[in-house]
C-alpha positions in Angstrom: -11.0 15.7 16.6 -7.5 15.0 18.2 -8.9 13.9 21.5 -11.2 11.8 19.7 -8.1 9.7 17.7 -6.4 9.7 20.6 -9.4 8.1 22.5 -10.3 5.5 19.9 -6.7 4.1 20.4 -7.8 2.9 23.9 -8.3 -0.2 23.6 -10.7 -0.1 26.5 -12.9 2.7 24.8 -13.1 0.9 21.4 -13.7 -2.8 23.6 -16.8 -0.5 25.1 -17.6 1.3 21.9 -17.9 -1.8 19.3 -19.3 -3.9 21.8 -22.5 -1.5 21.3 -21.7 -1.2 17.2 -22.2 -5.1 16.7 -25.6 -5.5 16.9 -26.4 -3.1 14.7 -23.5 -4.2 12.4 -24.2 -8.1 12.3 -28.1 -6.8 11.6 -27.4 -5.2 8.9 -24.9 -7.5 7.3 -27.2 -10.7 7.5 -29.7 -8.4 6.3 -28.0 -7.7 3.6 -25.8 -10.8 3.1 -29.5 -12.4 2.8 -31.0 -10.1 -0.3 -27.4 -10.4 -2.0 -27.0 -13.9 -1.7 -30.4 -15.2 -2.3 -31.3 -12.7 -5.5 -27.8 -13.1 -6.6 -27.6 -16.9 -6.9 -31.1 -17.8 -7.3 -33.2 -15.2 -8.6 -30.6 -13.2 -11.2 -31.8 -13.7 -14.8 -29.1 -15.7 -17.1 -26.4 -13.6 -18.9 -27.4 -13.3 -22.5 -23.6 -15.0 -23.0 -22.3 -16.3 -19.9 -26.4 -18.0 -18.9 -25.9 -18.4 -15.2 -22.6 -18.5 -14.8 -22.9 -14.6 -14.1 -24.2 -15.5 -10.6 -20.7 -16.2 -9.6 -19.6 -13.2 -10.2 -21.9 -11.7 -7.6 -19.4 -12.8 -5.0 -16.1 -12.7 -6.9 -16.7 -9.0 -8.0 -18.0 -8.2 -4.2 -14.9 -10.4 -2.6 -12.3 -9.0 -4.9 -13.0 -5.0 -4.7 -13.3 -5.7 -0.8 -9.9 -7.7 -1.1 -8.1 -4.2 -2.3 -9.1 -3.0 0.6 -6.9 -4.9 2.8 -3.8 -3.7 3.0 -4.5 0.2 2.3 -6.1 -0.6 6.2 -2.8 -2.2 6.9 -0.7 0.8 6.2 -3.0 3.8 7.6 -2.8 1.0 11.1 0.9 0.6 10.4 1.7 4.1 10.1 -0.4 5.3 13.2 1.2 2.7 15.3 4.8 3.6 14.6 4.2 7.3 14.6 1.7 7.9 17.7 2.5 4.4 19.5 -1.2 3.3 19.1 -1.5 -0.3 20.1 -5.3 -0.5 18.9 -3.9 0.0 15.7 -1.1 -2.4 15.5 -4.1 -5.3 16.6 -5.8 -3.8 13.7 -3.2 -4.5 11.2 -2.3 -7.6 12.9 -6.1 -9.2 12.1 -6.5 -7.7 8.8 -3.2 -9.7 7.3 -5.2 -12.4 8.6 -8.8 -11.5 6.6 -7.0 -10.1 4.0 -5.5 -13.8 3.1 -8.9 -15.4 3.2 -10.2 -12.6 0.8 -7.8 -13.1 -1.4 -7.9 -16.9 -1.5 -12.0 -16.8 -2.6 -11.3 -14.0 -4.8 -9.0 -16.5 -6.5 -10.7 -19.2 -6.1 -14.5 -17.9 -7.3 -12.2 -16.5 -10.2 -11.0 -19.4 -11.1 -14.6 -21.6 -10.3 -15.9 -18.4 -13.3 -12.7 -19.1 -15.6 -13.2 -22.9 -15.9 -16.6 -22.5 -17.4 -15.8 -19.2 -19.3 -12.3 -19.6 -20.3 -11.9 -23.4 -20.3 -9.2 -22.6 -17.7 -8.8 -22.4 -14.2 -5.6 -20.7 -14.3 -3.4 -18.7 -16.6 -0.4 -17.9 -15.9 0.1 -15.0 -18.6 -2.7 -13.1 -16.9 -1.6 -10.0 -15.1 -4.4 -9.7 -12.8 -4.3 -13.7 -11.7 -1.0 -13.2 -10.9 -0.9 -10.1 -9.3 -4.0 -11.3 -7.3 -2.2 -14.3 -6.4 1.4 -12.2 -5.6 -1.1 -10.1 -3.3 -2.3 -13.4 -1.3 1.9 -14.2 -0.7 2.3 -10.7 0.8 -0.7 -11.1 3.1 1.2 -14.7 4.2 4.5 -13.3 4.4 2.9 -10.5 6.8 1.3 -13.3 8.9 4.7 -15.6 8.7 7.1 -11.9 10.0 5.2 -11.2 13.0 4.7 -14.5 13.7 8.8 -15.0 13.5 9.6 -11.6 15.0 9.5 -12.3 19.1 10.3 -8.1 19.7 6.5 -6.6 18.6 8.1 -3.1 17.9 10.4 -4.6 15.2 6.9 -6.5 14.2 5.2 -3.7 13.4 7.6 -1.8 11.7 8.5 -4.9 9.1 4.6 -5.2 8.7 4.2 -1.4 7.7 7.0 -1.8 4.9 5.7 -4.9 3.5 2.0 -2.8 3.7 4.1 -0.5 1.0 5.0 -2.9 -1.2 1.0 -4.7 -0.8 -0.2 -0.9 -1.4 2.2 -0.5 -4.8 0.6 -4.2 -5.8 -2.7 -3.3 -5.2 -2.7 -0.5 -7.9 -1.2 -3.1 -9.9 -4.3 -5.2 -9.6 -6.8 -2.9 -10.3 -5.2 -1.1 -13.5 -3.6 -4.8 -15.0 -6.3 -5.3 -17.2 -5.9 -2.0 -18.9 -1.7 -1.8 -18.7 -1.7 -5.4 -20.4 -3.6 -6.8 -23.0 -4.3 -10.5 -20.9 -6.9 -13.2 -20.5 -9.0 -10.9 -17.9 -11.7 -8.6 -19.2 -11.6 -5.0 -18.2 -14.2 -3.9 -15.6 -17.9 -3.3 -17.0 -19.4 -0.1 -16.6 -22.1 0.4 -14.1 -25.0 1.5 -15.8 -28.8 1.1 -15.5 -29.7 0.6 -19.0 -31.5 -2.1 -19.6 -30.1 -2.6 -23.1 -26.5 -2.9 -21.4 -25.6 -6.5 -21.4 -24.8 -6.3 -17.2 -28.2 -4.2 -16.9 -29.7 -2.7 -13.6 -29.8 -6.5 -12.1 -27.1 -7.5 -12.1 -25.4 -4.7 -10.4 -27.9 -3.6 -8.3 -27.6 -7.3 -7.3 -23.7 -7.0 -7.1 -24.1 -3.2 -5.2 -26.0 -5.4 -2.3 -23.8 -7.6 -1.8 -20.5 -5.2 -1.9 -22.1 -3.9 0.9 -22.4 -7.1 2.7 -19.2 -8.1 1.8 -17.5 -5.2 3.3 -20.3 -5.2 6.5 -18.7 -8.7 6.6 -15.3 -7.4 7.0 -16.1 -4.5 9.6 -17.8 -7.3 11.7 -15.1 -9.9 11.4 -12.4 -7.3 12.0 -13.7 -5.9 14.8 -14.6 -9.6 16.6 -10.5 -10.6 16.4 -9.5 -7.5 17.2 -11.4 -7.4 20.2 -10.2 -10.7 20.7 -6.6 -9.6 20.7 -7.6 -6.9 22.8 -8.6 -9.3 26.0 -5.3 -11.6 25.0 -3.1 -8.6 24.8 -4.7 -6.7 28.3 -5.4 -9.7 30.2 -3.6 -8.0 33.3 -5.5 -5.0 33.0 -7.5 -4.6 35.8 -10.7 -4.0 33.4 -10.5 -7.3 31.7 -10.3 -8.8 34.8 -13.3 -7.1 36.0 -14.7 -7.5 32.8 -14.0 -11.5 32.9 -15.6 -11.7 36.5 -18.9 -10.1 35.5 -19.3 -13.0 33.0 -18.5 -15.3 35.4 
């Protein structure tokens, strides 16, 4: 198992490795980006209250739980870079701050497209999980603004994996607002298949497709910068130079 971490640090060995993952990855995430996208938004049957605004929820409830994810990834990459000196991981960390901030701008911003029809709103500013949403999306820049001012990439990392701390506290925020305060923002709605329920088997079987997408989505982009960084970062290693002359 050890040798294996240790292996998958090697930027080389992961450039190899995902190289032969993306295929199969970007397969299935238009696959399934496809059958979420096109059942979800065209084919969904209208909400017995919302009518068809429901479809946008397809790809805020998708964005959003994927947003979470963010910077939970940043710390396990933060804390593996300053403990075992992994530079694969600190690329890691360095790219998601970077998706993480997109996420969390279309979770807002389908949130907000879904509020103006449902609430009459597009913002509140009494509602705990807008705002924590919206604290979450300043972290993500403040990460991205530190390492970009930090010139020593040591002292980078290790201002990253603190912040990741604070982003990790705020995420737990996020996800249990709605039931800590009593705010504009519904509570999450079970996941059932009855077909009495007024989110029935459709809808999230529908919303289930395109979580998956969503976070195929995020594996893909992930590992496309990160390989990216990898070729910047080792472009006088004698394998990317290799590497660039075979392409030639």
């Amino acid at each position: 198992m050890w040798v294996w971490f240790f292996k998958l640090g090697s930027p080389k060995w992961f450039y190899e490795l995902s190289g032969k993952w993306l295929p199969w990855l970007v397969a299935a995430m238009v696959i399934f980006m496809t059958i979420g996208l096109v059942w979800g938004l065209l084919f969904l049957p209208p909400d017995y209250q919302q009518g068809f605004t429901s479809r946008i929820l397809i790809v805020h409830v998708a964005v959003a739980g994927t947003s979470l994810a963010f910077f939970p990834l940043m710390f396990v990459a933060g804390t593996i870079t300053l403990v075992w000196r992994m530079k694969l991981a600190d690329m890691v960390a360095k790219n998601a701050a970077i998706l993480g901030a997109w996420f969390s701008f279309i979770t807002l911003a389908t949130g907000s497209l879904w509020g103006s029809v449902m609430w009459g709103t597009w913002w509140e500013w009494t509602d705990s999980r807008l705002v924590s949403m919206l604290f979450q999306l300043f972290l993500l820049l403040g990460v991205i603004s530190l390492r970009s001012a930090l010139e020593d990439s040591d002292a980078a990392a290790k201002a990253c994996a603190l912040l990741s701390i604070v982003g990790c506290i705020n995420v737990v925020i996020i996800k249990y607002s709605v039931e800590w305060w009593n705010t504009l923002h519904q509570v999450s709605s079970p996941v059932t298949t009855d077909t009495s329920s007024p989110n029935g088997p459709e809808f999230w079987i529908a919303t289930l497709i395109m979580i998956v997408a969503v976070y195929l989505f995020l594996t893909v982009s992930l590992i496309l910068s990160t390989r990216n960084e990898i070729l910047e970062r080792e472009r006088k290693a004698q394998w990317v130079k290799d590497l660039v002359l075979k392409a030639k």
